[in-house]
N, C-alpha and C positions, 0 to 999 in steps of 0.2 A: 673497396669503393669509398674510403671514407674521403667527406668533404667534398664528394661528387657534386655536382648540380647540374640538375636538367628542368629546364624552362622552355614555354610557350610554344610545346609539344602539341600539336594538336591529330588526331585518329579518327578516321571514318573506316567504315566497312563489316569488315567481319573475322573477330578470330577465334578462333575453334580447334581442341584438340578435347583429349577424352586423360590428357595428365593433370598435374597441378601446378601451381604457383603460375598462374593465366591472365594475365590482363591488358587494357589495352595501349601502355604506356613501359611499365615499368616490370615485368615478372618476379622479382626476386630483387631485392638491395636491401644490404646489412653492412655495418657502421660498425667499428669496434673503438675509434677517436673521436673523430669528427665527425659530426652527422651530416649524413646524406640530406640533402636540401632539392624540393619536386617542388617549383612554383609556377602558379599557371599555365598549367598542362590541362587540356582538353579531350575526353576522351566521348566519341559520337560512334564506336563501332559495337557491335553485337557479339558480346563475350560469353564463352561457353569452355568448358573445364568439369575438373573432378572438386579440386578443393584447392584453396587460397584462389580465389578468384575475386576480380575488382578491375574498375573503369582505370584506374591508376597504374596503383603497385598491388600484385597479390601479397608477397609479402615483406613486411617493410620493418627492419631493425633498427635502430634508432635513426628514423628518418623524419623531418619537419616538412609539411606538407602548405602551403600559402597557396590560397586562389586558385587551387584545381575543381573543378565539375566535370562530373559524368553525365551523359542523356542516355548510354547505349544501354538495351535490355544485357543484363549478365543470368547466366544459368549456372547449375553446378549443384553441386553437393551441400557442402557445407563451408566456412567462414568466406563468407560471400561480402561484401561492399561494398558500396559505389565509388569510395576515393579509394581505401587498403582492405583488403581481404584479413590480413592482419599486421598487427602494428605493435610492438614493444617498447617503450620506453620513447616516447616519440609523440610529437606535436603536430594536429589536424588544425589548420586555421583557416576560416572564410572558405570555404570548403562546400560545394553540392552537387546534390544528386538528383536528378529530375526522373532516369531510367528505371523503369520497373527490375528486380530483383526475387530472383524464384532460387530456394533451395528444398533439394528434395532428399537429402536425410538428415536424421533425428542427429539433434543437438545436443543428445545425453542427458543425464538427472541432476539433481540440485547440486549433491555433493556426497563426497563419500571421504570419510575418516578413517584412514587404515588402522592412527594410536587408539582405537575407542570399539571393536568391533562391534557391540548392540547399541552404540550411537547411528550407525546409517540409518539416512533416510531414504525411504522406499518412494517411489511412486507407482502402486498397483491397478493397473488397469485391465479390465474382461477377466476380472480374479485370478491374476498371473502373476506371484510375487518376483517382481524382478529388481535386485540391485540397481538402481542407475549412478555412474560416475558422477566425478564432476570433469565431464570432457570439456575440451574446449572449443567448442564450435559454435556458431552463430551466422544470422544473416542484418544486416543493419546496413539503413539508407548509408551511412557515411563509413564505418566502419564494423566488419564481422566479428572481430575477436581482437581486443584489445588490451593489452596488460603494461600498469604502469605510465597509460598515457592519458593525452589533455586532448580532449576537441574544445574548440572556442567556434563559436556562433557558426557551426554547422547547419544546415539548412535541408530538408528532407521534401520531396513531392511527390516523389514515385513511390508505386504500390509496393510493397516489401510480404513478402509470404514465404512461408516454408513450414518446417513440421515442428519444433522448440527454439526457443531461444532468437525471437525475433523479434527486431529494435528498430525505430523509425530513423533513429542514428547510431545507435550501438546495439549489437545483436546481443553478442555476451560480452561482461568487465568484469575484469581484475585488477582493480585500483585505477580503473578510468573515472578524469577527471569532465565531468562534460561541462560547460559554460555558457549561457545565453545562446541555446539549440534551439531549431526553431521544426518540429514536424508538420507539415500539412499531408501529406501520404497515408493512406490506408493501411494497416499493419495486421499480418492476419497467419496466423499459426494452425495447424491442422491438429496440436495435439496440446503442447501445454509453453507456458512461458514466453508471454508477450507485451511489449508493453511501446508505449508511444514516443519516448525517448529508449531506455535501453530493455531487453528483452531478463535478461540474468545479469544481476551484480551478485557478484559473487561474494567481493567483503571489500572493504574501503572505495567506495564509489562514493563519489562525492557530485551533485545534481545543485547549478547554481541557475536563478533564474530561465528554465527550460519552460518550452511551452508546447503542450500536442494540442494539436486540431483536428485529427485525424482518426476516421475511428480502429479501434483496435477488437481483434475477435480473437477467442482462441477457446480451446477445450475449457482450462483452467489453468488460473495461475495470470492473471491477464489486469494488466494494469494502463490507467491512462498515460503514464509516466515511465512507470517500474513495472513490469511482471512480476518477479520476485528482486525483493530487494534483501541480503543477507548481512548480518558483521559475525564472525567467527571469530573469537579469542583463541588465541591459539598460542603453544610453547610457552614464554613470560609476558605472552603480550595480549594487550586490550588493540579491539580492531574497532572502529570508529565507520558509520557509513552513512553518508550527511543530505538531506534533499532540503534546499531552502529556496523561495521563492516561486515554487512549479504552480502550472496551471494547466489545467487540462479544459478543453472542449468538446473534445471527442469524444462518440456514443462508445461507450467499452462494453463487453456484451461478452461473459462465457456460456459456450453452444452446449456442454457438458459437468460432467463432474466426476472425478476420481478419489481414491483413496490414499492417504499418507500414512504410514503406519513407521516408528521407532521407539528404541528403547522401551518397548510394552507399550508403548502406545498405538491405536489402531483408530485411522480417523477416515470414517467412506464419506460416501455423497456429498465431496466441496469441491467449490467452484472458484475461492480465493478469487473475486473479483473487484476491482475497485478503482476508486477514479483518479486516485494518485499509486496507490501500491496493492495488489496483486495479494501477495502473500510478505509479509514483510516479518522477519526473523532473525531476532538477535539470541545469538545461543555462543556457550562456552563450548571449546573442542573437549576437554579432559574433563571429568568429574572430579569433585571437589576443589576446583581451582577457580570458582564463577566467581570468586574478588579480583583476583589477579589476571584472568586469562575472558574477560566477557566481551561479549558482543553487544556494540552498542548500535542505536540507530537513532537519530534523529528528523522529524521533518519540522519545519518550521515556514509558517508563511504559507500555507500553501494550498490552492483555491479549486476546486473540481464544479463544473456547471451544467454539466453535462449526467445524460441519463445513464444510469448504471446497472446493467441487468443479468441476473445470473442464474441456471438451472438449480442449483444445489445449495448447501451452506456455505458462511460467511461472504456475504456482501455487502459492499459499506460506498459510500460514499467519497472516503477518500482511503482507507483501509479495509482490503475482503477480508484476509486473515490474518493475527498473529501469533504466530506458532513454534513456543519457545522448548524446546523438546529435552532441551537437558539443563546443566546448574545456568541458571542465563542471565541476564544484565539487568540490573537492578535501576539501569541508569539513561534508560531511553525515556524519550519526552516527544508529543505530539504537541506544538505551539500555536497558536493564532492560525490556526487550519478552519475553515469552510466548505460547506455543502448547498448546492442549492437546487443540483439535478435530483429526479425522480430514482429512487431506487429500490429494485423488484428481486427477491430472489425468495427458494423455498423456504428457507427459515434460517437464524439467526443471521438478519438483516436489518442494518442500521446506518442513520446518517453519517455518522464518523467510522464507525468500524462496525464489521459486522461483526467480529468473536477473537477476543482474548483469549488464545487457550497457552498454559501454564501446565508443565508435567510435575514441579511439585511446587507447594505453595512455600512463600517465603522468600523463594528464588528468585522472581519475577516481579518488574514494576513498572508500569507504562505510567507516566505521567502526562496527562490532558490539562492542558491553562490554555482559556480562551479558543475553545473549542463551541462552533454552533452550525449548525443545520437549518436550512429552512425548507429542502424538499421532501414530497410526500414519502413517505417509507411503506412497503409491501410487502408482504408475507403470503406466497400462494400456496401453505400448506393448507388444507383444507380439515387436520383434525389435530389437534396436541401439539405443542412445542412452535408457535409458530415464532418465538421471539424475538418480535420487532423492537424497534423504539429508534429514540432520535441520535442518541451518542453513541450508545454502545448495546448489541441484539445480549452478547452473553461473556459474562467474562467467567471464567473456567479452570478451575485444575486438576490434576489425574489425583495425587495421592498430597498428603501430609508427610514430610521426614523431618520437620522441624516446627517447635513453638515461634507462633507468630502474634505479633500486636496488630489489631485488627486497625485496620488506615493507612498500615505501613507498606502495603505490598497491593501486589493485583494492579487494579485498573484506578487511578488515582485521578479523580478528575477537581477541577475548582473553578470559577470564574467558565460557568457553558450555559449555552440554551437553545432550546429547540422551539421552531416554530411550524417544524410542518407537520402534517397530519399521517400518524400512525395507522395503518390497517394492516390484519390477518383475514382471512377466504372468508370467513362463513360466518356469521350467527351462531351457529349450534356448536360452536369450536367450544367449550366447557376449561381449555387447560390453555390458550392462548399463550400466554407469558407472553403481554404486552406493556411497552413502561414511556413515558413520554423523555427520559433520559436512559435508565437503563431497563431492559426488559428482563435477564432473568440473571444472576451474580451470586457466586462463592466467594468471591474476595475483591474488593471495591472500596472506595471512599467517594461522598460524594458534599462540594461544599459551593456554596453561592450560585446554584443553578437555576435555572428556571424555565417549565415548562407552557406553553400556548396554545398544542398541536391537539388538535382531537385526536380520538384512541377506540377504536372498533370494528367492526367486521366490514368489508368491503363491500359483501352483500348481504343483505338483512337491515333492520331499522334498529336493532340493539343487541347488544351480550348477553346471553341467557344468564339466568343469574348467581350459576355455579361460576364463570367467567370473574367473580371478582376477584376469587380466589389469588387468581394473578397476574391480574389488573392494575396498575398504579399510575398517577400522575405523577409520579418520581418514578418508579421501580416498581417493577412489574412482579417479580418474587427473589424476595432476598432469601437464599436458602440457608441459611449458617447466620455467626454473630459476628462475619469478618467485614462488616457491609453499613458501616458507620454512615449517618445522612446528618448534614449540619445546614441550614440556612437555604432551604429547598423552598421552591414557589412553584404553585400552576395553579392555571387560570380554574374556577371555579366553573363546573357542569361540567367538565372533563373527565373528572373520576372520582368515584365513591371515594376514595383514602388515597394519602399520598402512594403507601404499599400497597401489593396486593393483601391478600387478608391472611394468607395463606405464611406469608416472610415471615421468619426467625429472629428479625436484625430488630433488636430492642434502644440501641442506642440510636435514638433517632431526635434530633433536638433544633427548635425553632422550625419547623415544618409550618408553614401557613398557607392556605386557600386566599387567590388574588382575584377582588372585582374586575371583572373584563370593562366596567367604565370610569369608574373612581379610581382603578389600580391600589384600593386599599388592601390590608391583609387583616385575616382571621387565621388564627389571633393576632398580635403583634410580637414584633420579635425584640427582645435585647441586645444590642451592640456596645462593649466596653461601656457599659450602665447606662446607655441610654434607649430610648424605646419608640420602636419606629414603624408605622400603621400606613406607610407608603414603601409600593415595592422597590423603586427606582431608588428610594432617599436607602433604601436595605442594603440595596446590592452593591451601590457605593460606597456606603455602612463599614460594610462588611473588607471590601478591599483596602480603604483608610488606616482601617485594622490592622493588614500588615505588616511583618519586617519589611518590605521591599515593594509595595505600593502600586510603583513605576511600572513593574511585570506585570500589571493586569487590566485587559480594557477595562474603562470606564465604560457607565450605561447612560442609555437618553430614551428618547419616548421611544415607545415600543411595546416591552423593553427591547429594547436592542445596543449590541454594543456600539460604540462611539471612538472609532480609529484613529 
């Protein structure tokens, strides 16, 4: 068929069989030259099938898709959607889907590494260790299962459900490029991996100005944007996976919480929920090769407003978790991202991200520049560990295998601030780990930040006053000395000490207490020899200071940044 073209197709009625590659235009078309070309094709009938199923083409090899729309309900299995069921190497353009979309089997697991066998990752549920692949199934408003291809301003309205791997417009990607998408449809997984743009990226997924409105539900793993969003380095190559400009509206909301367990690592009760990414995971395929072979991720630009709520750990505001499980990328960066939805989960739950976790230290570095938060943060643990705060609930790692310089690794933040208000359950919580940036950290850096947000029990009138322990207006309990604090501010009657009492992290310098109506500081702080008893004239101060200036908001009254 190559260089076929079928246009201004239009299908009502009803097709139904109980085989695959089922749809209401196109079943099957693959290109080995010239691409197949489907423009303005309409599909209005009621599509039912096993698998590759879609309003269009079920399965489409390098085929360019212009101005098709589905309305018909489709059913099926798995790589289910409303323009291709699936689509290789191949262009989705102006493209939608209004028909609701139901699959009802399981989309398979994150990924599985045959080169590395105690690298899989598990997903255990009802305490049943089971392998899961990385199959390629999915269900997504525009397209199920995509490898290698581009949607451009795809558009989503219909309800999109099934049991993993479901996407408002891409269920699962493999090197799908999506571009100015637009979801308003409800996205809703019965078991784990969902998200409001695509459900699983698997590695090079690239997210350019995408927007959900739409809310998204799922067990775990459940993002406003992303579900999971992955980069896997792999053979001699660095794998790159990029989200800039996204926004989210939609309520995201995980109904449960599972277990993830590899390479000796063993991680129960998370819910990986969040308002831009889900679970987001940059890792190397081989051991020993994290310079040459890492997984990168990037998000940049990118705004969540929407509430965020999750049964278990790690829930964030625009990241639930990051879970780097072997040698992993040293070279992901979180940029000019915001918060300003409410977000509730049991414990390590924070405006930015709820938890850093790192399988060995050294390995690992997430960089945060111009990172801020302004909605309330919630911990409904009611005894020990609730840790909340505004940036980051816990940044984490399994073991030590190498010397490290403390600044250099972990959770790297500079130029952030929070302004909304920190709570954990109860009053009588004695071990809280609550922090107005970070609340509880083994490896962190933290420089020009500034805190605003109250910090205490949700119910009760104060912290018992064992509670200071790890308590901070910066950071909640730094446990180690990997946890350097330079040019920190919070507003004054917020917290006894910028740390809790209880932290380790002695390098702590220029730390000042800011009048909530002068905005002066106690004490004052130094910048390149000069000395400054205003926080606003600091934090400008401080970025003037730079090699590179340009890279970082500017502040104004508030404090707040200045775009």
């Amino acid at each position: 068929s190559d260089g076929a073209v079928v246009k201004n197709v239009v299908v009502d009625g009803t097709v139904q069989t109980t085989g695959n590659y089922v749809a209401g235009v196109v079943g099957y078309a693959i290109s080995k030259n010239a691409p197949v070309t489907i423009s303005s094709c309409t599909n209005k009938a009621e599509v039912t099938g096993s698998d590759y199923i879609s309003g269009i083409a079920g399965y489409a090899g390098t085929v360019v898709f212009d101005g098709c729309t589905n309305s018909g309900v489709l059913k099926g299995n798995t790589r289910i959607g409303g323009i291709a069921g699936y689509a290789f190497e191949g262009q989705l353009d102006n493209c939608a889907n209004s028909g609701s979309l139901t699959g009802a089997a399981n989309g398979g697991g994150i990924y599985k590494n045959n080169a590395y066998n105690s690298g899989h990752w598990f997903c255990v549920e009802s305490n049943a260790a089971t392998n899961l692949d990385s199959s390629t199934k999915g269900v997504g408003g525009i397209l199920g299962y995509g490898q290698n291809t581009t949607v451009n301003s795809g558009s989503n309205t219909g309800a999109i459900s099934g049991v993993s791997k479901i996407g408002g417009i891409v269920g699962a990607s493999y090197g799908v490029i999506t571009k100015d998408c637009v979801n308003n449809g409800s996205v809703s997984a019965s078991a784990t991996m969902a998200g409001g743009i695509a459900g699983w990226a698997y590695t090079r997924h690239t997210s350019t100005n995408d927007v959900n409105n739409g809310s998204v539900t799922g067990k775990a793993m459940v993002g406003g944007i992303i579900g999971i969003m992955n980069a896997l380095g792999y053979s001699s190559m660095n794998s790159t996976s990029v989200i800039t400009n996204a926004k989210n509206t939609g309520a995201v909301t995980s109904t449960g919480k599972i277990t993830l367990a590899a390479a000796g690592d063993t991680m129960t009760d998370y819910s990986m929920c969040g308002g831009i990414v889900g679970l987001f995971a940059p890792n190397a395929a081989v051991a020993n090769n994290y310079t040459s072979r890492r997984g990168i991720i990037h998000l940049n630009d990118c705004e969540n407003v929407a509430d965020i709520t999750g049964a278990g750990y790690g829930v964030g505001g625009v990241i639930g978790l990051s879970w780097s499980w072997w040698y992993a990328s040293v070279d992901s960066t979180v940029k000019n991202c915001s918060n300003s939805g409410k977000v509730t989960g049991h414990a390590r739950v924070a405006g930015i991200i709820g938890e850093q976790f790192a399988r060995w230290i050294g390995h690992n570095k997430i960089t945060y520049v111009n990172v801020s938060n302004s909605g309330d943060v919630y911990s409904t643990a009611t005894s020990g560990g609730a840790t909340a705060a505004g940036i980051i609930g816990r940044s984490y790692y399994h073991s030590t295998s190498t010397t490290v310089t403390a600044g250099n690794y972990g959770a790297i933040i500079s130029n952030a601030y929070n302004t909304g208000n920190i709570y954990y359950a109860v009053e009588t919580n004695a071990n809280p780990y609550a922090g107005g940036i970070v609340a509880y950290t083994q490896e962190c850096s933290l420089k020009n930040v500034y805190n605003l947000g109250s910090i205490g029990p949700k119910s009760g009138v104060a912290p018992v006053e064992a509670a200071s322990a790890s308590i901070g207006g910066i950071i909640g309990q730094a446990a180690n000395t990997y946890n350097p604090v330079a040019f920190a501010y919070f507003e004054e009657g917020l917290a006894a000490n910028a740390l809790g009492t209880a932290s380790k992290e002695t390098n702590v310098k220029n730390v000042a207490v800011v009048d909530p109506v002068e905005l002066t500081l106690s004490p004052t702080v130094t910048i390149k020899e000069t000395e400054y008893d205003n926080v606003i004239a600091a934090l400008n101060a401080w970025i003037a200071s730079q090699s590179k200036p340009g890279d970082y908001y500017t502040w104004g009254e508030g404090p707040v940044f200045v775009k």
